[in-house]
N, CA, C and O atoms as CSV, one atom per row, in Angstrom:
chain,resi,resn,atom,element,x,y,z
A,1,UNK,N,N,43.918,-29.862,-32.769
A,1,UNK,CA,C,42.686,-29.159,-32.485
A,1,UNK,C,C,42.817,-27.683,-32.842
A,1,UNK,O,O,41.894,-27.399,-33.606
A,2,UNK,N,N,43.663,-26.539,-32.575
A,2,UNK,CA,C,43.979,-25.691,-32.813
A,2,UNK,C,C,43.996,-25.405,-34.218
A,2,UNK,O,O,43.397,-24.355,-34.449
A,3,UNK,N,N,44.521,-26.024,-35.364
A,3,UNK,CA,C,45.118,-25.971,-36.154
A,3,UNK,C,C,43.427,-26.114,-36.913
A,3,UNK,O,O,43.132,-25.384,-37.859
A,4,UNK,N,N,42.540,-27.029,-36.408
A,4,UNK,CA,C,41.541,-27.162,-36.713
A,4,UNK,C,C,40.390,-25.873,-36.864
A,4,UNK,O,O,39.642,-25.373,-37.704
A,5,UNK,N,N,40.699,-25.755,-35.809
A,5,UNK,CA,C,40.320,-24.610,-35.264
A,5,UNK,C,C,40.605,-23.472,-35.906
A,5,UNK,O,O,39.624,-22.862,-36.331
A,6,UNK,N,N,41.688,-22.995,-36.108
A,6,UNK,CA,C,42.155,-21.993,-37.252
A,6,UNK,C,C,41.649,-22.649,-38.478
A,6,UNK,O,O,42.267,-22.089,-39.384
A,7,UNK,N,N,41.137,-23.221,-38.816
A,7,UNK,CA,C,40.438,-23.587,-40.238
A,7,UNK,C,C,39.364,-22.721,-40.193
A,7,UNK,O,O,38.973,-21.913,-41.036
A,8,UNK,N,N,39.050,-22.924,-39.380
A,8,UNK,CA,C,37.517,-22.858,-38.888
A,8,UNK,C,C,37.415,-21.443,-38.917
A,8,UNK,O,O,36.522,-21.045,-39.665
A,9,UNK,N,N,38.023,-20.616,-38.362
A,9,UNK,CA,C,38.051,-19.299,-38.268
A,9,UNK,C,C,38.727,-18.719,-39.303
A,9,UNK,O,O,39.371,-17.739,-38.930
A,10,UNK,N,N,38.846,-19.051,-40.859
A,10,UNK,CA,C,39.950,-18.664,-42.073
A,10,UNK,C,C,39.246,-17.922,-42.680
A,10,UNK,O,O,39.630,-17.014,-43.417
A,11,UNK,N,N,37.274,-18.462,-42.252
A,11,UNK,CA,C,36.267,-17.620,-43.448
A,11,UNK,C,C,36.142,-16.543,-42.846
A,11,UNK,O,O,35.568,-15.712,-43.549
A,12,UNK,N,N,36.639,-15.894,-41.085
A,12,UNK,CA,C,36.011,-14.995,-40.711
A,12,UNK,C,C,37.476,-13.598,-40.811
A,12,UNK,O,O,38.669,-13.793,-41.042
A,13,UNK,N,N,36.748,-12.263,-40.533
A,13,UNK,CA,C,37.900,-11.231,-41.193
A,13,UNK,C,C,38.870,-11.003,-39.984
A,13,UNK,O,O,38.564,-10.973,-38.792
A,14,UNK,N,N,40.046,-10.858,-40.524
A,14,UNK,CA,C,41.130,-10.744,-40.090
A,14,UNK,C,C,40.914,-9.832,-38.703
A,14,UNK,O,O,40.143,-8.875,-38.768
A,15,UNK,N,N,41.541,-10.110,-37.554
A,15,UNK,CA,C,41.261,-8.564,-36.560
A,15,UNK,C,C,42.740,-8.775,-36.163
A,15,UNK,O,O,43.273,-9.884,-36.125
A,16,UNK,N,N,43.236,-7.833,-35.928
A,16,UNK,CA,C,44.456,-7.845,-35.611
A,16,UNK,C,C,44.525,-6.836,-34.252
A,16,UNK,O,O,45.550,-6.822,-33.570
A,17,UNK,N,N,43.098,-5.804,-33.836
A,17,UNK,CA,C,43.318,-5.314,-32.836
A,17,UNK,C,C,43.522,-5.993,-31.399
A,17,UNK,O,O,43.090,-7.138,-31.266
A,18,UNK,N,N,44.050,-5.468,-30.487
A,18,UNK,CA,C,44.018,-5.974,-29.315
A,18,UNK,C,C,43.078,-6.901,-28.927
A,18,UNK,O,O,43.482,-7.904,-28.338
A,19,UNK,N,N,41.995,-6.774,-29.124
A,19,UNK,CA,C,40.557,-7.049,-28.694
A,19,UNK,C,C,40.469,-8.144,-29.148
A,19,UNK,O,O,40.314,-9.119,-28.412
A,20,UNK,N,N,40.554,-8.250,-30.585
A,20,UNK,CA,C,40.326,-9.429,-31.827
A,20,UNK,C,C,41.411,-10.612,-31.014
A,20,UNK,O,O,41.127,-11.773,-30.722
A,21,UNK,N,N,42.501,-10.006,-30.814
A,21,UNK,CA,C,43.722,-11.141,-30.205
A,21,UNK,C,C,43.205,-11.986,-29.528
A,21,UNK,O,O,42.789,-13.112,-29.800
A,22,UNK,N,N,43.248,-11.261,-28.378
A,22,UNK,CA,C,42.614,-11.667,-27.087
A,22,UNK,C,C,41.084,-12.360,-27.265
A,22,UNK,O,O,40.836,-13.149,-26.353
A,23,UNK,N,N,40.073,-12.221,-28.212
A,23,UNK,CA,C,38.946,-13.258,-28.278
A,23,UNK,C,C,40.013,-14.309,-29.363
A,23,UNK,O,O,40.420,-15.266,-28.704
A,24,UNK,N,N,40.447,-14.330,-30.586
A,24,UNK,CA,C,41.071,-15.626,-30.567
A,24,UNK,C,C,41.603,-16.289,-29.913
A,24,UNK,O,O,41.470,-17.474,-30.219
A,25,UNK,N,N,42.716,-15.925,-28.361
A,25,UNK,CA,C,43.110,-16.726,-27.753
A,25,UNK,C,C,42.283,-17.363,-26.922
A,25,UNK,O,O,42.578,-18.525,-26.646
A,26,UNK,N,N,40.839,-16.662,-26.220
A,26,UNK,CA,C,40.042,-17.264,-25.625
A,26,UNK,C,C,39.281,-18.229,-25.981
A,26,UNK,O,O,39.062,-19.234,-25.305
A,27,UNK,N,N,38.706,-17.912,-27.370
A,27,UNK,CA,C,38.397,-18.583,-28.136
A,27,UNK,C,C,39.104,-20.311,-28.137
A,27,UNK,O,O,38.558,-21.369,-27.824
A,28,UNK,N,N,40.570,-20.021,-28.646
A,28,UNK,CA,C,41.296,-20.863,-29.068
A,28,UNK,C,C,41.428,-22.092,-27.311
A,28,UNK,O,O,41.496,-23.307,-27.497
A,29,UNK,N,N,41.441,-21.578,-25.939
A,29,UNK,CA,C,41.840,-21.794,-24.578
A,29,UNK,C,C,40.564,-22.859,-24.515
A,29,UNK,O,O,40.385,-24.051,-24.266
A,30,UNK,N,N,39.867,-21.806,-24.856
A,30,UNK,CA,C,38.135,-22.906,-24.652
A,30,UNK,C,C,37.568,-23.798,-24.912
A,30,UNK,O,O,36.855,-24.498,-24.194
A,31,UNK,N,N,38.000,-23.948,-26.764
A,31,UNK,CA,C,37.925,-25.087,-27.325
A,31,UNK,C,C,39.195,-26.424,-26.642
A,31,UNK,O,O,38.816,-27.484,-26.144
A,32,UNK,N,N,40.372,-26.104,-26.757
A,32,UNK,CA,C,41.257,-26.726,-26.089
A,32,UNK,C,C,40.627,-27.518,-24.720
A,32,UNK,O,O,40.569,-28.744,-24.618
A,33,UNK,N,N,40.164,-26.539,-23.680
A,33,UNK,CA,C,40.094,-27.147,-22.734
A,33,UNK,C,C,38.896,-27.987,-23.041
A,33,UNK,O,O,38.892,-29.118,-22.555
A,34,UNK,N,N,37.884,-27.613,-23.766
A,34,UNK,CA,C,36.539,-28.610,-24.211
A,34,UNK,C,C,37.050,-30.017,-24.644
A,34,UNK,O,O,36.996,-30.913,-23.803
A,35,UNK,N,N,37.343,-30.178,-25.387
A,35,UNK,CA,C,38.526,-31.220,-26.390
A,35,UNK,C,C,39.308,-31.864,-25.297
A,35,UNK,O,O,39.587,-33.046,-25.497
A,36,UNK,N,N,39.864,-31.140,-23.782
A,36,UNK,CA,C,40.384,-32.084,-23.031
A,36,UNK,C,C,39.409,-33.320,-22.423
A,36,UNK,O,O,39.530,-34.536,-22.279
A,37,UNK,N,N,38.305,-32.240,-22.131
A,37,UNK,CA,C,37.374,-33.020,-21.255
A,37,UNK,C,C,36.527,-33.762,-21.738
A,37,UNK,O,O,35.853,-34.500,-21.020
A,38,UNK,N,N,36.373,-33.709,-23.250
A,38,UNK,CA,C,35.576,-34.583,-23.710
A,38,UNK,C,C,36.543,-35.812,-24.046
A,38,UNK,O,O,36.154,-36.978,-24.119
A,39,UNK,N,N,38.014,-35.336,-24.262
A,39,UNK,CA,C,38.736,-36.515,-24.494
A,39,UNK,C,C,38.719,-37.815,-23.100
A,39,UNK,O,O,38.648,-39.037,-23.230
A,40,UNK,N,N,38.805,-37.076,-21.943
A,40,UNK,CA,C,38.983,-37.897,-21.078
A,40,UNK,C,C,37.575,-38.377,-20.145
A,40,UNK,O,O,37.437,-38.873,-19.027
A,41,UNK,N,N,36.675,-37.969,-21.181
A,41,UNK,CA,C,34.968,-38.557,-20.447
A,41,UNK,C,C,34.677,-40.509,-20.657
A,41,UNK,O,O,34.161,-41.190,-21.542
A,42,UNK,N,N,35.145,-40.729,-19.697
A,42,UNK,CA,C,34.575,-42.532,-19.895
A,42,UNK,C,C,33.510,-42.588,-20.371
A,42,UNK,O,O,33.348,-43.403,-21.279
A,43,UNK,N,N,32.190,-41.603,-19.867
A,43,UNK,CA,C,30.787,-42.457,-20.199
A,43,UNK,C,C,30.745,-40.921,-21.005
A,43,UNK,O,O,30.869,-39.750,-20.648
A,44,UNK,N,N,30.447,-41.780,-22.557
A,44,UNK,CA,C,29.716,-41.029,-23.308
A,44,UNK,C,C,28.475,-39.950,-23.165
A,44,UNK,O,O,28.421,-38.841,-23.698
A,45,UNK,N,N,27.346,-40.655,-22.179
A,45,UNK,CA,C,26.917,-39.113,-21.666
A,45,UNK,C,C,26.987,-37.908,-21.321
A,45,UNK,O,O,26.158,-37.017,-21.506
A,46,UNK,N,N,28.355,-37.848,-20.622
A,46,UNK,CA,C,28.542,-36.612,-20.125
A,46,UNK,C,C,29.471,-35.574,-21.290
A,46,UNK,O,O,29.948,-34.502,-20.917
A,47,UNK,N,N,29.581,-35.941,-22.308
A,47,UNK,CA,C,30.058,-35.306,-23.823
A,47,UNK,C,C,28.668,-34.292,-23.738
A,47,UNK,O,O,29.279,-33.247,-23.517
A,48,UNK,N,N,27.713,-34.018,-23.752
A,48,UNK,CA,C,26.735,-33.753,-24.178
A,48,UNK,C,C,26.468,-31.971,-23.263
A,48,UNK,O,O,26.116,-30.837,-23.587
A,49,UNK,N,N,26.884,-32.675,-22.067
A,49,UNK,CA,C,27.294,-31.602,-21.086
A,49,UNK,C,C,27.955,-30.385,-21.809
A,49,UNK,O,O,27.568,-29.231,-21.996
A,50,UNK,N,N,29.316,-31.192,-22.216
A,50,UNK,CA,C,30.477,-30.359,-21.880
A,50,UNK,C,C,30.196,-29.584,-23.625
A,50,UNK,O,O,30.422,-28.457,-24.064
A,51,UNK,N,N,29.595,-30.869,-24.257
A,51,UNK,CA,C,29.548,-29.215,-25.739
A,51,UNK,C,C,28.651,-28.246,-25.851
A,51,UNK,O,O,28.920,-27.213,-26.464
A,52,UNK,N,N,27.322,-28.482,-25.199
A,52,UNK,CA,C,26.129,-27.555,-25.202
A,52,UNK,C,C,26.986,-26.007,-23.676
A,52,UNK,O,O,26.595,-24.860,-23.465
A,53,UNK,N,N,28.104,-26.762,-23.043
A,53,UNK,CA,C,28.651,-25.259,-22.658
A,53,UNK,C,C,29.602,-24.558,-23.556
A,53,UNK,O,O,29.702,-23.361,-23.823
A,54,UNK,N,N,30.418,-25.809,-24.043
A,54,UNK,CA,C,31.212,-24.977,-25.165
A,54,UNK,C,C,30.453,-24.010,-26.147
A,54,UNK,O,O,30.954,-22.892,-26.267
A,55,UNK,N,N,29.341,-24.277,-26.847
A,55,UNK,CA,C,28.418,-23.913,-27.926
A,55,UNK,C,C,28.060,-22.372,-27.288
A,55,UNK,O,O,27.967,-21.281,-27.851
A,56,UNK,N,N,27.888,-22.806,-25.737
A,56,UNK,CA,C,27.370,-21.354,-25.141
A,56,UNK,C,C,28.280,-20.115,-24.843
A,56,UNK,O,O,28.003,-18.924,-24.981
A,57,UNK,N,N,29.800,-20.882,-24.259
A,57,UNK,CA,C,30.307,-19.811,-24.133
A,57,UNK,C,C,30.972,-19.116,-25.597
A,57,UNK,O,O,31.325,-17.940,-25.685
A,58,UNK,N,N,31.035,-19.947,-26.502
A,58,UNK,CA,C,31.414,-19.171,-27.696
A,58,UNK,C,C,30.729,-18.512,-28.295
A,58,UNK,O,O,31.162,-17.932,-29.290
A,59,UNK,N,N,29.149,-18.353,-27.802
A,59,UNK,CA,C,28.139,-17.553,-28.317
A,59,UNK,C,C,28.514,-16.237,-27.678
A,59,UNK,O,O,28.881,-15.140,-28.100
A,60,UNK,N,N,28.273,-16.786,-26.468
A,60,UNK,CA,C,28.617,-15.287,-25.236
A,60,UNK,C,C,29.995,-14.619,-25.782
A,60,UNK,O,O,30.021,-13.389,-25.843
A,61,UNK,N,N,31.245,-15.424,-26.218
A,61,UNK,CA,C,31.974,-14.395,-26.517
A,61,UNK,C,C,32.078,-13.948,-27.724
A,61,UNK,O,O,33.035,-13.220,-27.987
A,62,UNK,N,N,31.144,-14.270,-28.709
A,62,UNK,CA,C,31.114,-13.522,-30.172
A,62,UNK,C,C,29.885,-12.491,-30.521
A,62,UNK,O,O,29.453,-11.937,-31.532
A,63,UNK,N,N,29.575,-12.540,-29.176
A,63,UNK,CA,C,28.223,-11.580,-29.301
A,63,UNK,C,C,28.450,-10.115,-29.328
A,63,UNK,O,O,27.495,-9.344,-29.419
């Protein structure tokens, strides 16, 4: 997932400040933990939940 994930983020520019770090690792924590919980959802419904928060908080933190 990570690794995926760093794909994903290859088109965007390099930040190497403090700041930049620290939103990739959050970044990187969030998706992770999303990816747990959708891994371990029995009923397909509740997927739906958990990405429309993922979608949100990665808005909130790239804003």
């Amino acid at each position: 997932m990570t690794a995926a994930f760093r794909t994903g983020m290859a088109g965007l520019e390099p930040d190497s400040s403090r700041r930049g770090q620290l939103l990739t690792r959050a970044l990187l924590a969030l998706i992770e933990e999303s990816s747990k919980m959708a891994v371990a959802c029995e009923d397909p419904n509740d997927l739906a939940p958990i990405i429309e928060a993922t979608i949100d908080w990665v808005g909130r933190l790239t804003e």
